[in-house]
C-alpha positions as a Markdown table, in Angstrom:
| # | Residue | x | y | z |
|---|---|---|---|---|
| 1 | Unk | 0.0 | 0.0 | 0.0 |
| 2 | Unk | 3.0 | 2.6 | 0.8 |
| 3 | Unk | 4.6 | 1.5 | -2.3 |
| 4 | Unk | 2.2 | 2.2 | -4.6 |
| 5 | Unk | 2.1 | 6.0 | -2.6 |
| 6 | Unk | 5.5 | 6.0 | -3.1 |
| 7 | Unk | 5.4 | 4.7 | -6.5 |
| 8 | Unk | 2.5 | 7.4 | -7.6 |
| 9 | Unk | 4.4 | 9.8 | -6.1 |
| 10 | Unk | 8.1 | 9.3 | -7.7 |
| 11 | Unk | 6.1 | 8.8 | -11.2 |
| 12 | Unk | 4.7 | 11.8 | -10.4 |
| 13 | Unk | 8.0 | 14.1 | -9.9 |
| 14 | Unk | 9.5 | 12.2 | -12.4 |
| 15 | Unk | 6.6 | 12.8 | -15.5 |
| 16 | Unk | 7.5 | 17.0 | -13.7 |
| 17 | Unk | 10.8 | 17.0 | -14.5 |
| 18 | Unk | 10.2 | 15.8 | -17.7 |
| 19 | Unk | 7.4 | 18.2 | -19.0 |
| 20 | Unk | 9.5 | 20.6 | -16.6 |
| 21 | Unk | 12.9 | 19.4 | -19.1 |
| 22 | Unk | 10.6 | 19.5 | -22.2 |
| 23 | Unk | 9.0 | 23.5 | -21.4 |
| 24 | Unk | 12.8 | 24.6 | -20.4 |
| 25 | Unk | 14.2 | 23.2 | -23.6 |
| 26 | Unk | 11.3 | 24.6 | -25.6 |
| 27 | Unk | 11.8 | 28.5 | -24.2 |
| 28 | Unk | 15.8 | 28.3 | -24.1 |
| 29 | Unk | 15.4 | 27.2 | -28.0 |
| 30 | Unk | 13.0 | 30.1 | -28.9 |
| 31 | Unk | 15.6 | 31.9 | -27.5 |
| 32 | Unk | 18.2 | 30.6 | -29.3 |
| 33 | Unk | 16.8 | 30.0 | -32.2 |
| 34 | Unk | 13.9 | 32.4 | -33.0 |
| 35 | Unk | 12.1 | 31.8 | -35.5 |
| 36 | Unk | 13.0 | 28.2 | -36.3 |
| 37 | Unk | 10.3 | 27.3 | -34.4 |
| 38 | Unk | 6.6 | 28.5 | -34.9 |
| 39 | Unk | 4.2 | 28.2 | -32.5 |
| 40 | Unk | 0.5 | 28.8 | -35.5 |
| 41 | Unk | 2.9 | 31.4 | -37.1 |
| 42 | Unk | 2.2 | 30.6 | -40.5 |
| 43 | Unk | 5.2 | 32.5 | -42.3 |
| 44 | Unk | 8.5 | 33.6 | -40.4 |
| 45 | Unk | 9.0 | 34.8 | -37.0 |
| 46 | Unk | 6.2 | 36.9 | -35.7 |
| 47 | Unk | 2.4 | 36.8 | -35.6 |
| 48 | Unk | 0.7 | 40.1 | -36.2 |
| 49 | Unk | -0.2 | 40.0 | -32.5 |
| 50 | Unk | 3.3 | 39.7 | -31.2 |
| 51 | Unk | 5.2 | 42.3 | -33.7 |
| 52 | Unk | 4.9 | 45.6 | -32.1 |
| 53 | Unk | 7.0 | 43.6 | -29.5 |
| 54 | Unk | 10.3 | 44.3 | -31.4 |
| 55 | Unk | 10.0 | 47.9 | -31.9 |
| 56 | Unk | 10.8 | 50.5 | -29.3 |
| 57 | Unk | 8.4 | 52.9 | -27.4 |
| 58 | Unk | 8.0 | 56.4 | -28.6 |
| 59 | Unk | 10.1 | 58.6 | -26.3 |
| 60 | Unk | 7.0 | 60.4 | -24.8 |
| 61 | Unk | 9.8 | 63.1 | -23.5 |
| 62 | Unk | 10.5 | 64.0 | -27.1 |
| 63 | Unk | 11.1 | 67.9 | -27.5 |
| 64 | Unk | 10.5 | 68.7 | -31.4 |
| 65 | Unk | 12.9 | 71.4 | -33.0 |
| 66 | Unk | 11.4 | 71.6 | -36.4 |
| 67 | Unk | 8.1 | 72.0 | -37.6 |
| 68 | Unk | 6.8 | 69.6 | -40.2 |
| 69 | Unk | 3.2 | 69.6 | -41.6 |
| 70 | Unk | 1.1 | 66.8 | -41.8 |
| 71 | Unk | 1.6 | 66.3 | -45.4 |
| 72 | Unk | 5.8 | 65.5 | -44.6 |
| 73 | Unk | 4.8 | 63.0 | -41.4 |
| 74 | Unk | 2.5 | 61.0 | -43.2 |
| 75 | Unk | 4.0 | 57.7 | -45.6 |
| 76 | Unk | 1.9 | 55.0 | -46.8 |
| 77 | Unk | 2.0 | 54.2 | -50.2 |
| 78 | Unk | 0.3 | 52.0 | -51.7 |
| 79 | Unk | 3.2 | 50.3 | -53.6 |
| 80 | Unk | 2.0 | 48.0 | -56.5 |
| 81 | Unk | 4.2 | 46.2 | -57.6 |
| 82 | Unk | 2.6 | 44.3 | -60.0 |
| 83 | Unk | 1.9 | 47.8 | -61.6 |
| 84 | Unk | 4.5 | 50.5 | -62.6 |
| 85 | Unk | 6.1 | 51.0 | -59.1 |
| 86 | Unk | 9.9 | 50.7 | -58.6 |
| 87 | Unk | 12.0 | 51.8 | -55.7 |
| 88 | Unk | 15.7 | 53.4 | -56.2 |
| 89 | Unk | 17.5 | 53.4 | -53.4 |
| 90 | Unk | 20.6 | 55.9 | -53.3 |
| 91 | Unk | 23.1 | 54.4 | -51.0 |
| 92 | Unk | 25.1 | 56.8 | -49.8 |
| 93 | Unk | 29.3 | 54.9 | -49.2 |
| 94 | Unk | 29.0 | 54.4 | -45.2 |
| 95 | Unk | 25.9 | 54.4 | -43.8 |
| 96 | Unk | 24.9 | 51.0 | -43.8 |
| 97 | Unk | 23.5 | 51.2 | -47.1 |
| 98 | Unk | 25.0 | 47.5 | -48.1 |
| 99 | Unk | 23.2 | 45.6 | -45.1 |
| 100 | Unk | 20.2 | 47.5 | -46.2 |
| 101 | Unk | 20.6 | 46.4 | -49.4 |
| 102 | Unk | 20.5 | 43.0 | -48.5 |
| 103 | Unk | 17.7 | 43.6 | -46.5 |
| 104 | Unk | 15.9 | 44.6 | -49.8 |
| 105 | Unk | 16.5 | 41.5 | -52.2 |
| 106 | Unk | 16.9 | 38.5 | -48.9 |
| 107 | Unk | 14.4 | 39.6 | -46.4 |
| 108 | Unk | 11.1 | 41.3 | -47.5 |
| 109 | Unk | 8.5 | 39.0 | -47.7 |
| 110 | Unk | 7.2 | 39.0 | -50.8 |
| 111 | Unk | 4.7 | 36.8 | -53.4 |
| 112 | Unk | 7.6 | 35.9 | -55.7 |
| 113 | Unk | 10.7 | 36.8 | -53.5 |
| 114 | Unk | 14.0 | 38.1 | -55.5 |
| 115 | Unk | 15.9 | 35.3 | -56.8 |
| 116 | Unk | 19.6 | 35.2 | -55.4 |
| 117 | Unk | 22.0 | 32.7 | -56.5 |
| 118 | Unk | 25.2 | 31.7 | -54.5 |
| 119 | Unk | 28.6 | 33.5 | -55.7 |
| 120 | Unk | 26.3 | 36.1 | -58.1 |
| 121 | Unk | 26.5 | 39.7 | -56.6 |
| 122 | Unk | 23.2 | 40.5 | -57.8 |
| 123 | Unk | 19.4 | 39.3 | -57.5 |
| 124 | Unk | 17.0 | 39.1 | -59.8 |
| 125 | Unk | 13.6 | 41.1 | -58.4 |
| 126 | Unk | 10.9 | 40.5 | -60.7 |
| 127 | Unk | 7.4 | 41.7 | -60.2 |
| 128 | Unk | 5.3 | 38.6 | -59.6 |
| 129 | Unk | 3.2 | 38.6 | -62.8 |
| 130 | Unk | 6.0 | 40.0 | -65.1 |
| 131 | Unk | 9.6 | 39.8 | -65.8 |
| 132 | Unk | 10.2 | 43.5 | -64.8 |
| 133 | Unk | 12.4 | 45.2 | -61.8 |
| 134 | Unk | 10.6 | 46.6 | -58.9 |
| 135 | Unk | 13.5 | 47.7 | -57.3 |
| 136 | Unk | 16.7 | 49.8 | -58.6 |
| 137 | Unk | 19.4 | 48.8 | -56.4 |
| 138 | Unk | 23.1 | 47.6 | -56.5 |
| 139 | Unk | 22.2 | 44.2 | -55.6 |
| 140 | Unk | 19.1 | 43.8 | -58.0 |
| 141 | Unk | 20.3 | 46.4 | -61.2 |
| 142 | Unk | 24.0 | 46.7 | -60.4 |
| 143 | Unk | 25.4 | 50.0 | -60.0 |
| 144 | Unk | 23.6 | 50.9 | -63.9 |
| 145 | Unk | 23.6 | 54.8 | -62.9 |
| 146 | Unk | 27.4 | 54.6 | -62.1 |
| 147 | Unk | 29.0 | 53.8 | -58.6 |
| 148 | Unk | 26.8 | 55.1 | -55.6 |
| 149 | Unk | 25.3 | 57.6 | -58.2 |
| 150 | Unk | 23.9 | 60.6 | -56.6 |
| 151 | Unk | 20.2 | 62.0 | -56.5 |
| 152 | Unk | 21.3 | 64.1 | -59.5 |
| 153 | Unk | 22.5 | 61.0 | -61.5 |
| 154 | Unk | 19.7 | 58.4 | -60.7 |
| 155 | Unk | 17.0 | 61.4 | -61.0 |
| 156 | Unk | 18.5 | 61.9 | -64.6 |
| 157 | Unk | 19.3 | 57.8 | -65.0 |
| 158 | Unk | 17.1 | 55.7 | -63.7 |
| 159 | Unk | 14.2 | 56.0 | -66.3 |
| 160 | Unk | 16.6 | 55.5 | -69.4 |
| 161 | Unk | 18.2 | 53.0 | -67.8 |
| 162 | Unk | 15.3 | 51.3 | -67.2 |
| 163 | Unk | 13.4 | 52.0 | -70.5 |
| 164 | Unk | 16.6 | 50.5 | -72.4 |
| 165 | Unk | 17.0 | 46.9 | -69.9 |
| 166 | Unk | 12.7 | 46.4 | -70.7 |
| 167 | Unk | 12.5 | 47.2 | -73.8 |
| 168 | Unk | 10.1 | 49.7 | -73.5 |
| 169 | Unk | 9.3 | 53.5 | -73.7 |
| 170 | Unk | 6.9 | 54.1 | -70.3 |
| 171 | Unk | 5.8 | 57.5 | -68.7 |
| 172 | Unk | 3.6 | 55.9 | -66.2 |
| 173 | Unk | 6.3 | 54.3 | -64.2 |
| 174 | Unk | 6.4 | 55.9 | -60.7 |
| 175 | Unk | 9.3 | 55.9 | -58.6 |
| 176 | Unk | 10.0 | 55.8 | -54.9 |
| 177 | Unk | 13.5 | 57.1 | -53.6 |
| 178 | Unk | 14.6 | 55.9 | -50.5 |
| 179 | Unk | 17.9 | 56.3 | -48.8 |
| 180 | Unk | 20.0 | 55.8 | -45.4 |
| 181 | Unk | 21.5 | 58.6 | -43.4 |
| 182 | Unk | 23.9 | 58.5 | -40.8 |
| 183 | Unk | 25.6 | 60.7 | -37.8 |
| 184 | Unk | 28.5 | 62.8 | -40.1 |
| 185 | Unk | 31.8 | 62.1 | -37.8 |
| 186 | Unk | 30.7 | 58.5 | -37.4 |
| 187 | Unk | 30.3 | 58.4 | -41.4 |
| 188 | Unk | 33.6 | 60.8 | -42.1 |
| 189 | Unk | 35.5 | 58.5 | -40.2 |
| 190 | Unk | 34.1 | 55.3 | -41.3 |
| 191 | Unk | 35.5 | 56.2 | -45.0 |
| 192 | Unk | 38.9 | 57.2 | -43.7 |
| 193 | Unk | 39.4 | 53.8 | -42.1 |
| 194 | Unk | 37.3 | 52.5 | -45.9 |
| 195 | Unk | 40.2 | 54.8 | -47.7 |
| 196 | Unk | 42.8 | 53.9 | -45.7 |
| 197 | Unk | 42.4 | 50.5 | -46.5 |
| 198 | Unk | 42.6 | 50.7 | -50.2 |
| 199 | Unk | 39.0 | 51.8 | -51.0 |
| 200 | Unk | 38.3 | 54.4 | -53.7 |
| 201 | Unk | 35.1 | 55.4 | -55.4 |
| 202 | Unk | 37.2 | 56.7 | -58.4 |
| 203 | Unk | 35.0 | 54.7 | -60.8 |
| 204 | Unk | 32.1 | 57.0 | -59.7 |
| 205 | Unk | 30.8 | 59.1 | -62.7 |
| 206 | Unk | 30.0 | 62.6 | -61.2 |
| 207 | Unk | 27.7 | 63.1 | -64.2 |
| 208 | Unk | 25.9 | 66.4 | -63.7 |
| 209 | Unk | 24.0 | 68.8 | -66.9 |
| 210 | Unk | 25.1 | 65.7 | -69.3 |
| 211 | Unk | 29.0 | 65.5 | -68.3 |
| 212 | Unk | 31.5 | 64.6 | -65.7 |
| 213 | Unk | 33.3 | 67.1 | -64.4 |
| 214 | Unk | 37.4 | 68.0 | -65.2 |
| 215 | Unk | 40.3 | 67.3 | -63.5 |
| 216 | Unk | 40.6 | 71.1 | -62.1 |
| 217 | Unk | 37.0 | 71.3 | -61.4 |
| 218 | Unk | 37.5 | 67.9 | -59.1 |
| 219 | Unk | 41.2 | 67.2 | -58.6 |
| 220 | Unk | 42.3 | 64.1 | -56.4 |
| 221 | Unk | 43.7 | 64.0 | -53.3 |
| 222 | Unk | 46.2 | 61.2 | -53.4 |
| 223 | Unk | 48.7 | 60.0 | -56.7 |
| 224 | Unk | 48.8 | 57.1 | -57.3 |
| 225 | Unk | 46.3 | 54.0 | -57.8 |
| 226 | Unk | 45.2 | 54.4 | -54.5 |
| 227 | Unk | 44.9 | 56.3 | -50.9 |
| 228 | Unk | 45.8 | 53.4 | -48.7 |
| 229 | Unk | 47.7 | 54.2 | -44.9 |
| 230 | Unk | 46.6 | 57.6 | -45.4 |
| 231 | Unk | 46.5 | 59.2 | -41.7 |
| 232 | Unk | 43.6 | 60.9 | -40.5 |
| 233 | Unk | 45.1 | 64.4 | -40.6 |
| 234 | Unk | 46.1 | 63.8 | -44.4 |
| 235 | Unk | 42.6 | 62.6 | -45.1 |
| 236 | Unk | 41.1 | 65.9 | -43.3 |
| 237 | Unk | 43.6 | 68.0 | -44.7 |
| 238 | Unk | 42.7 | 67.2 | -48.1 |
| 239 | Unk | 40.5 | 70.2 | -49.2 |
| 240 | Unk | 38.8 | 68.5 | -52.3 |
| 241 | Unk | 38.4 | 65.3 | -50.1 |
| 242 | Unk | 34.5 | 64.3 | -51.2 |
| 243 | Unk | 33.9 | 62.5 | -47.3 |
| 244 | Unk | 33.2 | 66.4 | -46.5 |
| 245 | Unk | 29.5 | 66.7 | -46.5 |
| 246 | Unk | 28.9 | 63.7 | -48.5 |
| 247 | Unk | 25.3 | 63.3 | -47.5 |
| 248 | Unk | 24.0 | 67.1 | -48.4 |
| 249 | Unk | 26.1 | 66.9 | -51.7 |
| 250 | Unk | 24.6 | 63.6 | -52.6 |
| 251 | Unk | 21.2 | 64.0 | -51.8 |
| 252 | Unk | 21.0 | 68.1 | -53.5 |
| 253 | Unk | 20.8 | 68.6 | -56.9 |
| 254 | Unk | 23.7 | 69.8 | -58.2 |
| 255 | Unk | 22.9 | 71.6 | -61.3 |
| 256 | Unk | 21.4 | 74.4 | -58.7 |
| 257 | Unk | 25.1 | 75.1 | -58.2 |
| 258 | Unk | 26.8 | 74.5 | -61.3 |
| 259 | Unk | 27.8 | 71.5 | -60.8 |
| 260 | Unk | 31.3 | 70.8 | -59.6 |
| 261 | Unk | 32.4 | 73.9 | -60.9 |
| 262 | Unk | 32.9 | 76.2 | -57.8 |
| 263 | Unk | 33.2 | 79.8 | -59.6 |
| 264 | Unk | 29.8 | 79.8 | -60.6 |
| 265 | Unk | 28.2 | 80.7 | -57.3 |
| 266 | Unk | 30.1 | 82.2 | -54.0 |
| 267 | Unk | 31.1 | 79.6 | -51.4 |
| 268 | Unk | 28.2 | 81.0 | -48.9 |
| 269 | Unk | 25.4 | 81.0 | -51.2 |
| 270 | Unk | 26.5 | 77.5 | -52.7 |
| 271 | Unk | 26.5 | 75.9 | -49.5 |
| 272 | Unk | 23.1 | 77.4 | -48.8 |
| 273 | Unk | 21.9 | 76.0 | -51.8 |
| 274 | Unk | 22.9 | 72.6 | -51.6 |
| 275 | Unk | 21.8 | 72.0 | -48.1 |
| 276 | Unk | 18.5 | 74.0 | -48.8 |
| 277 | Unk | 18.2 | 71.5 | -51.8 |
| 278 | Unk | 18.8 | 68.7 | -49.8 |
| 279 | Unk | 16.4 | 69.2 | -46.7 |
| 280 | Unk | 14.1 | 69.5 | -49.8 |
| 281 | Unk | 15.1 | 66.2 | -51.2 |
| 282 | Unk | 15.1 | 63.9 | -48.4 |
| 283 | Unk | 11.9 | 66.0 | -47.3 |
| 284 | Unk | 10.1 | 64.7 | -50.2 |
| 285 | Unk | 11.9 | 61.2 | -50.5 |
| 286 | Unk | 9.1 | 58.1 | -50.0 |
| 287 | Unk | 10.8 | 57.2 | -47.3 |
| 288 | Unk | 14.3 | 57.2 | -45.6 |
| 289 | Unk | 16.1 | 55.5 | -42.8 |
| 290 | Unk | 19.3 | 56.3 | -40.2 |
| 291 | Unk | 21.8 | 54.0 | -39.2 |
| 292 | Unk | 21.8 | 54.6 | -35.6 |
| 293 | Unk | 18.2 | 53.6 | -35.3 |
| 294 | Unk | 18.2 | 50.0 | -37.6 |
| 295 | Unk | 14.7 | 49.3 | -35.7 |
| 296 | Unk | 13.4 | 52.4 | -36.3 |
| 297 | Unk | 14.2 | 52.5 | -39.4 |
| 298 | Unk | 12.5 | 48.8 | -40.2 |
| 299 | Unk | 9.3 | 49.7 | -38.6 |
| 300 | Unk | 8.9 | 53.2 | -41.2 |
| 301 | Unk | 10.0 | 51.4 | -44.4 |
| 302 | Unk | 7.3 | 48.7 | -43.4 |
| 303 | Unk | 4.7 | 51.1 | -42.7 |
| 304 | Unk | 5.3 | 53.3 | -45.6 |
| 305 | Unk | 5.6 | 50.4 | -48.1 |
| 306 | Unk | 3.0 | 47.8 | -46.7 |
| 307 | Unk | 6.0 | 45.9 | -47.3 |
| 308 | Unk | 7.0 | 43.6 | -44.4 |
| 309 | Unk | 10.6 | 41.7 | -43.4 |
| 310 | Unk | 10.9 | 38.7 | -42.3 |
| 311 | Unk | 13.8 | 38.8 | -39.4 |
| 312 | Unk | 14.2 | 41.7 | -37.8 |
| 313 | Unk | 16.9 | 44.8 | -38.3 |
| 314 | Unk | 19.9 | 44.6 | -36.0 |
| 315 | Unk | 21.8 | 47.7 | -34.2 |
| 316 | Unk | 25.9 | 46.8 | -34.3 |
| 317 | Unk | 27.2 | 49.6 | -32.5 |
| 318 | Unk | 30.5 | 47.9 | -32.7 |
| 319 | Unk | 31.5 | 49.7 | -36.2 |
| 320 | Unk | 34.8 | 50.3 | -37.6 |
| 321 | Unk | 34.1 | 54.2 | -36.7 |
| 322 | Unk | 33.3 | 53.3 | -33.2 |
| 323 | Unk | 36.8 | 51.5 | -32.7 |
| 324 | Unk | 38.4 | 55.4 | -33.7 |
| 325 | Unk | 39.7 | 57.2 | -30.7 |
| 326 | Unk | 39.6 | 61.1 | -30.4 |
| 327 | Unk | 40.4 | 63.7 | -28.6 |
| 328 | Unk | 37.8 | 66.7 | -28.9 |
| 329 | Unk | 39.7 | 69.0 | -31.4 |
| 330 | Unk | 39.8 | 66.3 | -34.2 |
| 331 | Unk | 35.9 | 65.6 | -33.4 |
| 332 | Unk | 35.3 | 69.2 | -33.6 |
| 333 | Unk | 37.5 | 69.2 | -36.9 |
| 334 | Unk | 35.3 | 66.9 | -38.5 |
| 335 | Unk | 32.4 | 68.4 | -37.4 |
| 336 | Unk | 33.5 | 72.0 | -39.2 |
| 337 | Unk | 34.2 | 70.2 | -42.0 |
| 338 | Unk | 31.3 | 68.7 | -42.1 |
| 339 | Unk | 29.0 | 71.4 | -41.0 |
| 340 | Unk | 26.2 | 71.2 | -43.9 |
| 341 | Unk | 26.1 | 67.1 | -43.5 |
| 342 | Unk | 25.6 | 68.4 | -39.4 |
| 343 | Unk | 22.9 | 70.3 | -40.0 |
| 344 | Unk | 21.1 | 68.1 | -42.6 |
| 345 | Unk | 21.8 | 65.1 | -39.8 |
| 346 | Unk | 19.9 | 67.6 | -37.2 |
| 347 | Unk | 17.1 | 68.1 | -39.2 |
| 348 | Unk | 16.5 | 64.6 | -41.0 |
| 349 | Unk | 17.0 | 63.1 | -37.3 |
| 350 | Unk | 13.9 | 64.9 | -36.4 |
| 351 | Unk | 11.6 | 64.5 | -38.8 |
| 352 | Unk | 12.6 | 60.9 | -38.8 |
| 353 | Unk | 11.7 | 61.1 | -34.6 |
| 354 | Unk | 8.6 | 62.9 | -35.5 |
| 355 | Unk | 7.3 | 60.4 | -38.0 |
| 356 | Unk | 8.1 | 57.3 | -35.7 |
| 357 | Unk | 6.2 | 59.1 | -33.1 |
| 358 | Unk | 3.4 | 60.1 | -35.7 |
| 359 | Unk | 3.0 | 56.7 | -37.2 |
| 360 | Unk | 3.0 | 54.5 | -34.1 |
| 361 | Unk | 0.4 | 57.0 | -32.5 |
| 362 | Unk | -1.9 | 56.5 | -36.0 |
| 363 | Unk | -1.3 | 52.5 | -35.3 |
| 364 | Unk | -2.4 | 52.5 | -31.6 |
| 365 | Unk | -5.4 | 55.0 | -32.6 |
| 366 | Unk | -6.4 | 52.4 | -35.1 |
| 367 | Unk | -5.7 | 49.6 | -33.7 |
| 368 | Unk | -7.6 | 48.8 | -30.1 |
| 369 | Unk | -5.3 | 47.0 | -27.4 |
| 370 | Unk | -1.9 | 48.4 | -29.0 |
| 371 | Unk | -1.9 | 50.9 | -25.7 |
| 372 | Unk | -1.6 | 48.1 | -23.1 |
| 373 | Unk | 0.8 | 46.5 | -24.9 |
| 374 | Unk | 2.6 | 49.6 | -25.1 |
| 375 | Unk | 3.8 | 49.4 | -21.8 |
| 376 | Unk | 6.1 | 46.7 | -22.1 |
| 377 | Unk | 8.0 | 47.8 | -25.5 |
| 378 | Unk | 11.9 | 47.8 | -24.5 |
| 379 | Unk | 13.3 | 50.8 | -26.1 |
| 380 | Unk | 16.2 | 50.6 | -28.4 |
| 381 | Unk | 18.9 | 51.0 | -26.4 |
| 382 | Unk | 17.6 | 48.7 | -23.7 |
| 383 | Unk | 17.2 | 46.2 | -26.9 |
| 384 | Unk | 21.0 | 47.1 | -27.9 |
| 385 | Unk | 21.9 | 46.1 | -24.5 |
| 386 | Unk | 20.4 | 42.6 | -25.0 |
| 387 | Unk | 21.9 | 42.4 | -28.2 |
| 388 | Unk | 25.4 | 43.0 | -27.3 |
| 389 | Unk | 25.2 | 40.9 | -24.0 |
| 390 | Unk | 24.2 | 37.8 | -26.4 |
């Protein structure tokens, strides 16, 4: 009689510890693997009931500097791409434009995803009911406008480009720019250590009102193949060096200015213009991203585009800028130097805050039960904290 107590009562504990085993195991492999495992997820790693989980809380402390109408906050498009939609994106050299990229043609989830093959640099992203491009990218169309061509190359490209690879003469296409900015001295010095180690963009065309421009009007700073173990006082020293306000000069039009010819309008009223020209630019851009906010970033392209990825952005903070060491006189060196791309930073930073905070408050308006669950969003740097413990 006490054994079968005793029996009933070890079977017991022992069938605990085994659904105890079996629930540990379970919850220490969603942790490790997420997303391998899907628990009535029918397609990658979150539900819609569980995604607002991965992106952070609106800082309800936010203090805006700028104002921005309505009209510049609100981005959804409806983007059809079985129609005559295409998206350029203009990936400015070190702003994490090439793990975007990827993003674009590997992880959107899509009716007829973009077809990459091992050891080929590009993708093949057709629409799903045609053999035509949706998206005008380095890893889908190659660099076709030239080597990170500017907004005043692809603006002037991309439709030829595009007319001559279909086939085809069409005025109804409609295209969405998009683009990533990041925090200048971060960026500046990103490209010295690219430089340093070989890199150069001397491929790039330039082209601006139908030519490239001449040797005087954009001499080099190095002779020689290359600009490799160049220190960073050379590289700031240079004054023709393009790292200076890469980002405003990149996303303005140029033929404003006249081009890269620097005598047709005084220094003061050129540099006005561009970053003027810029603001405007990125102002009216479908949509646009910034490095230092990769979740941020993923939650605005997926609400602009009704487009939606299928694992999640991550924030490295562990960059190759990050690893630079400075005293405050260089930082502030950089900064002067790159005083236009400071300013655009400044600005794009806040309409980018303002349009987080404007399109999570039109999801939790529309959607009923988003506010409790609002509670428990870890903001981003709580998330980068997770991230770089693992």
């Amino acid at each position: 009689h006490n054994d079968d107590e005793n029996m009933v009562e070890r079977s017991s504990k022992f069938l605990l510890i085994v659904v105890g085993s079996v629930c540990f195991m379970l919850i220490l492999y969603q942790y490790v693997a997420p997303g391998v495992i899907n628990f009535g997820s029918p397609h990658g790693y979150f539900t819609e009931e569980d995604e607002g989980d991965i992106f952070p809380t609106p800082d309800p402390h936010y203090v805006k500097k700028y104002y921005f109408p309505v009209r510049d906050l609100e981005r959804t498009i409806d983007f059809q791409i079985k129609g005559e939609d295409v998206i350029v994106f203009l990936h400015i050299q070190k702003t994490g434009g090439t793990t975007f990229g990827r993003h674009l043609v590997q992880n959107v989830r899509l009716e007829v995803p973009c077809d990459c093959r091992p050891g080929q640099k590009k993708c093949t992203c057709y629409r799903p009911n045609r053999k035509e491009t949706w998206l005008f990218s380095r890893f889908s169309t190659g660099w076709s406008c030239g080597l990170h061509a500017d907004w005043t190359e692809l603006t002037n490209c991309v439709p030829g480009v595009l007319n001559k690879k279909e086939n085809k003469q069409k005025n109804q296409r409609k295209f969405y720019y998009i683009t990533l900015l990041r925090d200048p001295v971060s960026r500046y010095l990103s490209e010295w250590r690219h430089v340093q180690r070989g890199a150069t963009w001397k491929t790039s065309l330039h082209m601006c009102d139908g030519r490239t421009p001449t040797p005087e009007e954009l001499p080099s700073c190095y002779e020689g193949s290359d600009w490799s173990g160049c220190t960073l006082q050379q590289f700031m020293d240079c004054p023709y060096n393009l790292a200076n306000n890469r980002q405003v000069r990149m996303l303005a039009d140029l033929s404003l200015v006249g081009c890269y010819n620097m005598s047709t309008v005084p220094e003061k009223k050129r540099a006005q213009l561009l970053l003027e020209s810029a603001k405007k630019n990125l102002r009216d851009m479908a949509f646009f991203g910034l490095t230092e906010y990769q979740r941020k970033t993923q939650f605005l392209f997926e609400r602009t585009f009704r487009l939606r990825f299928i694992r999640p952005f991550m924030q490295y903070n562990s960059t190759r800028a990050a690893g630079v060491d400075l005293d405050n006189a260089t930082v502030q060196r950089i900064e002067e130097l790159n005083e236009l791309d400071m300013e655009l930073y400044d600005y794009a930073k806040d309409l980018f805050q303002q349009r987080y905070q404007y399109t999570r408050h039109l999801m939790s308006t529309l959607e009923d039960g988003e506010i409790e669950r609002e509670d428990r969003l870890p903001t981003e740097d709580y998330m980068n904290q997770i991230i770089n413990r693992w």
